[in-house]
C-alpha positions in Angstrom: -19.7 -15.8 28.5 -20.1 -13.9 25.0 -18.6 -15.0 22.2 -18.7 -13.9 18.9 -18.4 -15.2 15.5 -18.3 -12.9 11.9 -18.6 -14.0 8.5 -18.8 -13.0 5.0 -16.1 -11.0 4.7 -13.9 -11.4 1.0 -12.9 -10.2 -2.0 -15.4 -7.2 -4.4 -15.2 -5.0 -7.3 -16.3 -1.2 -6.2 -19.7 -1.1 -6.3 -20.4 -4.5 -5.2 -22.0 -5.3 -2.0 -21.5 -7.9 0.5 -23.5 -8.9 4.3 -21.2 -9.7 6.9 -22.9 -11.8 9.7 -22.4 -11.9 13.3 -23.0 -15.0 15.2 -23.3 -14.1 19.2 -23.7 -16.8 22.0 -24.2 -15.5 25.5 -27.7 -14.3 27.5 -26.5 -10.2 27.3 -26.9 -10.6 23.6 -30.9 -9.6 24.1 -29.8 -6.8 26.5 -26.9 -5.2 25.2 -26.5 -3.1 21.8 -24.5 -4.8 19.1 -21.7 -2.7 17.2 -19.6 -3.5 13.6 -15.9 -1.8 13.9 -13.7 -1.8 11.2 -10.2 -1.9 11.0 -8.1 -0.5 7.7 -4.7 -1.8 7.7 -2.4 0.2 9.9 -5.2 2.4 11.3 -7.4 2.1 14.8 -10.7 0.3 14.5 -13.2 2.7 13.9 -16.8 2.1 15.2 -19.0 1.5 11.6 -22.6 1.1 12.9 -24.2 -0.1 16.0 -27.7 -1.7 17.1 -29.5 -1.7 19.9 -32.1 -4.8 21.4 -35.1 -2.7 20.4 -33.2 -2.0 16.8 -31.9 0.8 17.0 -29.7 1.9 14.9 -27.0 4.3 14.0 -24.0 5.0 11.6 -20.6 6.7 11.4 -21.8 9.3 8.5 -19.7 8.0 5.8 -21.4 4.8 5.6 -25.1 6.3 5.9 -27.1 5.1 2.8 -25.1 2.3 2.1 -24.9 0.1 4.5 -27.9 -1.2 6.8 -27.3 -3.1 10.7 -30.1 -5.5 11.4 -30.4 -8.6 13.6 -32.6 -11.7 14.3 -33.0 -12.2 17.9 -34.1 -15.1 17.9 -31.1 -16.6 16.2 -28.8 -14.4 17.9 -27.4 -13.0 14.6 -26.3 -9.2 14.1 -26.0 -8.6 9.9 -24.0 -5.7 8.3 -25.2 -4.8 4.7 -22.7 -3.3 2.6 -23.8 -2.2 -0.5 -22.1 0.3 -3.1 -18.6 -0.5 -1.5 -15.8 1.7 -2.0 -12.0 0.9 -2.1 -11.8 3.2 1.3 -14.2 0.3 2.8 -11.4 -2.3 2.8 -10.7 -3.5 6.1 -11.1 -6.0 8.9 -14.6 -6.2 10.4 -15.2 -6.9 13.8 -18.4 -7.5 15.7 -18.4 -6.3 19.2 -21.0 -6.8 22.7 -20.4 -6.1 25.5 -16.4 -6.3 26.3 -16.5 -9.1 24.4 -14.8 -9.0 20.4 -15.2 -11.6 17.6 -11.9 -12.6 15.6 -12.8 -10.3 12.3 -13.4 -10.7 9.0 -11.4 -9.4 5.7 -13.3 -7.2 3.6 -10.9 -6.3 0.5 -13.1 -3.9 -2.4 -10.6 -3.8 -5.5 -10.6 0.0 -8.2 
């Protein structure tokens, strides 16, 4: 069974940067591609960037060149790198392999 744990989410000027971090559990992790959705308030979550085992990686076009997926499989960790945030980036960010979804974590960028 998969589960899924993000952190690092808070509170950042515009501009600012911040690494979310995805703690996975479950034997699919090394098999499966790993994906970061985010969620702005009221909206449907929207896929951000995704990994594969091999490292792969891809991105939704408005967060090309800012933010960078990586992951340790050794450790079982997926990272989101967020750098040159933008107000538009404030959200909830979920982690997601498989069917399986972490519980989020709050990213709020302030003007």
């Amino acid at each position: 069974q998969v589960q899924l744990v993000e952190s690092g989410g808070g509170l950042v000027q515009a501009g600012g940067s911040l690494r979310l971090s995805c703690a996975a559990s479950g034997s699919i992790f090394n098999i499966l591609p790993t994906t970061w959705y985010w969620q702005a308030p009221g909206k449907q979550r929207e896929l951000v960037a995704s990994i594969t085992s091999g490292g792969t990686t891809d991105y939704v076009d408005s967060v090309k060149g800012r933010f960078t997926i990586s992951r340790d499989n050794a450790k079982k960790m997926v990272y989101l790198q967020m750098n040159s945030l933008k107000p538009e980036d404030t959200g909830v960010y979920y982690c997601k392999l498989g069917a399986a979804w972490g519980q989020g974590t709050q990213v709020i960028v302030s003007s």
